[in-house]
Residue frames as qw, qx, qy, qz and C-alpha x, y, z in Angstrom:
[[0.352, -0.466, 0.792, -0.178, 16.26, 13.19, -6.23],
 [0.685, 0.207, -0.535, -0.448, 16.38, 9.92, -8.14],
 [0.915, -0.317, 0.105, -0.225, 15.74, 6.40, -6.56],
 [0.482, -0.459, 0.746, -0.012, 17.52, 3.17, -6.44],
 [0.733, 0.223, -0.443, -0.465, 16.99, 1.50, -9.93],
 [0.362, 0.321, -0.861, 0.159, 19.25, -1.99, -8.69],
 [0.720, -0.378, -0.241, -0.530, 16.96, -4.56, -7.45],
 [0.704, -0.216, -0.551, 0.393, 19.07, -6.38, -4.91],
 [0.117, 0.342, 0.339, 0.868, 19.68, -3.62, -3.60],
 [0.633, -0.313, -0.044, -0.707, 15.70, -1.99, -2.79],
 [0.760, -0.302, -0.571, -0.072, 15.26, -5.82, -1.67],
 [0.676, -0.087, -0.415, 0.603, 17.96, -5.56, 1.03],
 [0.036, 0.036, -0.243, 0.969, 16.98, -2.02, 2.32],
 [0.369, -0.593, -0.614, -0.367, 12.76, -2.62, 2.04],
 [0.016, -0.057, 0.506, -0.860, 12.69, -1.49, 5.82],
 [0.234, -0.551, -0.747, -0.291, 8.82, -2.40, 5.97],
 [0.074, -0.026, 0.418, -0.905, 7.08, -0.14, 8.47],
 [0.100, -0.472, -0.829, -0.283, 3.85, -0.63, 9.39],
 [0.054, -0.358, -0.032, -0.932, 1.69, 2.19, 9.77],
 [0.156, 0.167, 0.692, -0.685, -0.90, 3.15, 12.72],
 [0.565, 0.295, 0.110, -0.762, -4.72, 2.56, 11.69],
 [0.504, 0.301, 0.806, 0.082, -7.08, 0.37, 9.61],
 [0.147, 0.403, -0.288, -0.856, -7.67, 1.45, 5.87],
 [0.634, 0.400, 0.661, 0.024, -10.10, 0.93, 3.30],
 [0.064, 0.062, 0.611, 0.787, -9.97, 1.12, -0.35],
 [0.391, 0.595, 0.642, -0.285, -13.91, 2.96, -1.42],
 [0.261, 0.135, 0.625, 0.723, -15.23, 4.13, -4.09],
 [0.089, 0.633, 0.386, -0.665, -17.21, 7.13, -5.26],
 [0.300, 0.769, 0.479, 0.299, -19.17, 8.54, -8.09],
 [0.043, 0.907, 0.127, 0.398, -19.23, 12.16, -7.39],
 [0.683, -0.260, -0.421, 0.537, -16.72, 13.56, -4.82],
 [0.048, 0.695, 0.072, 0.713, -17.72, 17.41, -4.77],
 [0.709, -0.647, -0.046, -0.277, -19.60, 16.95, -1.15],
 [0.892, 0.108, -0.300, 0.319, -16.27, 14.99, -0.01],
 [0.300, -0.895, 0.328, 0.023, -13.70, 16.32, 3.29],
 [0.872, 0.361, -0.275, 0.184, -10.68, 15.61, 1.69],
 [0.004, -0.799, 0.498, -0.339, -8.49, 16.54, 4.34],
 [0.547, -0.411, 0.719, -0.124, -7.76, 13.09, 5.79],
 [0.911, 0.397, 0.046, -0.096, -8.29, 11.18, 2.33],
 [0.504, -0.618, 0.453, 0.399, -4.60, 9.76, 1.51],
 [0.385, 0.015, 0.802, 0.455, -5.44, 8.32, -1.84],
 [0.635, 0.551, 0.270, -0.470, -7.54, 9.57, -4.65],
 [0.268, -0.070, 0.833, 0.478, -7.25, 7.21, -8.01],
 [0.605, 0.340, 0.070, -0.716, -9.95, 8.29, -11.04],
 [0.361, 0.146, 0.871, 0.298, -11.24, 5.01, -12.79],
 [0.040, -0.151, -0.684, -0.712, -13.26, 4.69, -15.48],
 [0.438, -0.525, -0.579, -0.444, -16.52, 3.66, -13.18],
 [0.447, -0.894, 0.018, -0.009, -15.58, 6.19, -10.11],
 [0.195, 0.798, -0.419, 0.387, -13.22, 7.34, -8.18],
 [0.843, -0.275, -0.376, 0.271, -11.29, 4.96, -5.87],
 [0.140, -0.778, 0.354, -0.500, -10.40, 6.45, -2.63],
 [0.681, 0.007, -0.644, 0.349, -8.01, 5.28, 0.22],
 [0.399, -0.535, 0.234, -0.707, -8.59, 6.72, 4.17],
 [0.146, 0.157, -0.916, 0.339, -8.79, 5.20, 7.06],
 [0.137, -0.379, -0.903, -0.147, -11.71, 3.19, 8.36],
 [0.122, -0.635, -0.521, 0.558, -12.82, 5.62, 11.06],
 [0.189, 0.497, -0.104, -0.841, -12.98, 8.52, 8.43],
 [0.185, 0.049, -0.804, -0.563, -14.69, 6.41, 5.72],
 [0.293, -0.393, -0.853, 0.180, -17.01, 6.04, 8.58],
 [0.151, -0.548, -0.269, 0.777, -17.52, 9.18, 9.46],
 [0.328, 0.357, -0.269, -0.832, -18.16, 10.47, 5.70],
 [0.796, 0.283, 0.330, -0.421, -20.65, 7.20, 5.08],
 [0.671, 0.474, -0.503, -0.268, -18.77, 5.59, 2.26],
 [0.994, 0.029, -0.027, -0.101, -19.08, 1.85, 1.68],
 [0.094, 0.680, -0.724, -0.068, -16.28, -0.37, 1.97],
 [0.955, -0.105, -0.038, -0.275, -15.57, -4.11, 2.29],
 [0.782, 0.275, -0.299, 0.472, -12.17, -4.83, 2.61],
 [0.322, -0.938, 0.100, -0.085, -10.09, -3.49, 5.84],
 [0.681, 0.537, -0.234, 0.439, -6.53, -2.96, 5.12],
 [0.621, -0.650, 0.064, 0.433, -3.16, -2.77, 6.94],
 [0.389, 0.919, -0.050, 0.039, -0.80, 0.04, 5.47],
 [0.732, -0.471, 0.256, 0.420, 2.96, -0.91, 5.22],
 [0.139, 0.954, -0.236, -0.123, 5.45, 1.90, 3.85],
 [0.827, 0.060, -0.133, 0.542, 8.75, -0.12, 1.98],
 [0.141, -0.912, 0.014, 0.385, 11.19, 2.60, 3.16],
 [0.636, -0.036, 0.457, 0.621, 13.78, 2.07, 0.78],
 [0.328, 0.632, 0.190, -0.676, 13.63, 4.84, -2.10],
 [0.609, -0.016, 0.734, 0.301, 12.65, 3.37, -5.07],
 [0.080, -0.245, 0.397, 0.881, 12.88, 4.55, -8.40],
 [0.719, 0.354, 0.061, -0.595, 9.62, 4.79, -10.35],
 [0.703, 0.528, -0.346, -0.328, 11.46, 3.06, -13.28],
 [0.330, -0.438, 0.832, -0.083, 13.09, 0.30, -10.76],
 [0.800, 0.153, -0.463, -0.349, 12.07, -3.46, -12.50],
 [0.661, -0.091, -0.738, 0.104, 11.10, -6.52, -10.26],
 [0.200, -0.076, 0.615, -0.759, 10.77, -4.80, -6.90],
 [0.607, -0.114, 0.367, -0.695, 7.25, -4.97, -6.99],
 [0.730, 0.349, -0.552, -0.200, 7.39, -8.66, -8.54],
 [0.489, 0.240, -0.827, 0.140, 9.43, -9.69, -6.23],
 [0.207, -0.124, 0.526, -0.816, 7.26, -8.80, -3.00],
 [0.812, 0.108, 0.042, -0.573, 4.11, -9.70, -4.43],
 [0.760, 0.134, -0.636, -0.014, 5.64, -13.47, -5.41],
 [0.281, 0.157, -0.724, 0.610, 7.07, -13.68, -1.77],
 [0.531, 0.079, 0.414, -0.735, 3.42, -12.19, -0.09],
 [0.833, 0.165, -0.383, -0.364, 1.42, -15.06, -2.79],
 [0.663, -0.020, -0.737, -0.127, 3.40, -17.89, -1.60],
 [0.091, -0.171, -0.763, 0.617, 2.24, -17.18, 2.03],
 [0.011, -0.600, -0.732, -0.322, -1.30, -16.65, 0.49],
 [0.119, -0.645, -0.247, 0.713, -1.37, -12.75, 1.55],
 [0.372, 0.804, 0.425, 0.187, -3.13, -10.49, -0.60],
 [0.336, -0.506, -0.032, 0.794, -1.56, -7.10, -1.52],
 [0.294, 0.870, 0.310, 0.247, -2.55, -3.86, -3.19],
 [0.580, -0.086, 0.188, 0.788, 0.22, -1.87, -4.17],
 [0.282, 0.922, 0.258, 0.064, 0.77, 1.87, -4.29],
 [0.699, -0.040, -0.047, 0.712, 3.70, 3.14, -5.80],
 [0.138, -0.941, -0.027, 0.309, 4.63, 7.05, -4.35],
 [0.317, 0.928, -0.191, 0.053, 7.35, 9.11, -5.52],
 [0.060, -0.769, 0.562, -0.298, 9.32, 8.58, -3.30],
 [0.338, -0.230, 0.873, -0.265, 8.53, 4.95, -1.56],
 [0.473, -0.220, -0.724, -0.451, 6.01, 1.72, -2.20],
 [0.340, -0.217, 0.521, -0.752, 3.17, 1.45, -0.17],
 [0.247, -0.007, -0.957, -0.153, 1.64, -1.98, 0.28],
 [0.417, -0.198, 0.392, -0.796, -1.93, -2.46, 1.76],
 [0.220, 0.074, -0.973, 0.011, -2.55, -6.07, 3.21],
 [0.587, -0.515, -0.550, -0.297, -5.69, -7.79, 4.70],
 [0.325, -0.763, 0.383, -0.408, -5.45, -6.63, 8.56],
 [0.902, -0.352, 0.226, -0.110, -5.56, -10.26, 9.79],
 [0.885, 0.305, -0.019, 0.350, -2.01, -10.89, 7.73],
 [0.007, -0.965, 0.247, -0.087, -0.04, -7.30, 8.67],
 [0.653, -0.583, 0.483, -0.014, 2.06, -9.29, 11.33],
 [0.813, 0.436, 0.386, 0.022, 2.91, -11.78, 8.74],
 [0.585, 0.700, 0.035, 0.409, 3.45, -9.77, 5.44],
 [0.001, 0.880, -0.471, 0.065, 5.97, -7.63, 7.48],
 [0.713, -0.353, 0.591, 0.137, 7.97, -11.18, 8.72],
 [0.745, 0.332, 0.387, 0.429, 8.18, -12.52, 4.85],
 [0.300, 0.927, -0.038, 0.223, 8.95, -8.49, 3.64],
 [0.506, -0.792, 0.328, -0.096, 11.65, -8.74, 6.21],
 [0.919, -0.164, 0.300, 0.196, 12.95, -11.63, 5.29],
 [0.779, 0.507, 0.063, 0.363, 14.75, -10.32, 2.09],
 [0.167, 0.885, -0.415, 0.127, 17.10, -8.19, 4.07],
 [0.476, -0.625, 0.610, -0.105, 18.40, -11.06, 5.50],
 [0.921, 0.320, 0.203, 0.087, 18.85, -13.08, 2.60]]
């Protein structure tokens, strides 16, 4: 099943959703010893492995963190090979000084704001279906 390449379009269908919980972005070295059954993200870098999970299980398996994220799901489905979606979100979250870390699924984009902005980044993500 193929996305939605046409960037008006994804803009006008984004459906934000904001998910239940607080996430953090950590980061591990070894991950043998790891319970991956509630991990949502696993990204190898060069100097570890960057895992996503929600605070209370990052808490529970001891791993650092410093950053506590809000998880909002565009619903729209968007092609891998769409051009300017994530451009245009991230210019629209910047000029209301909201950070965002972007993960793009198969099937959807998943956006993951400071908590104290959620409320916010969903009002400006909103805006573009009514443009």
């Amino acid at each position: 099943m193929l996305g939605e390449k046409e960037l008006g379009f994804l803009l006008k269908k984004l459906k934000p959703t904001l998910n239940e919980g607080d996430y953090v972005f950590c980061t591990q070295k070894d991950i043998t010893e790891c319970d991956f059954s509630n991990i949502l993200m696993l990204f190898k870098e060069q100097e570890g492995i960057t895992i996503i999970l929600t605070q209370e299980e990052a808490d529970r398996q001891q791993f650092a963190y410093s950053f506590i994220a809000k998880w909002i799901t565009l619903a729209v489905h968007s092609s891998l090979a769409a051009v300017g979606l994530t451009a245009a979100f991230s210019k629209a979250l910047t000029e209301e000084d909201i950070s965002c870390n972007v993960v793009a699924g198969y099937f959807h984009d998943h956006i993951f704001v400071d908590k104290k902005d959620a409320q916010k980044a969903l009002a400006v993500l909103n805006k573009f279906s009514t443009e």
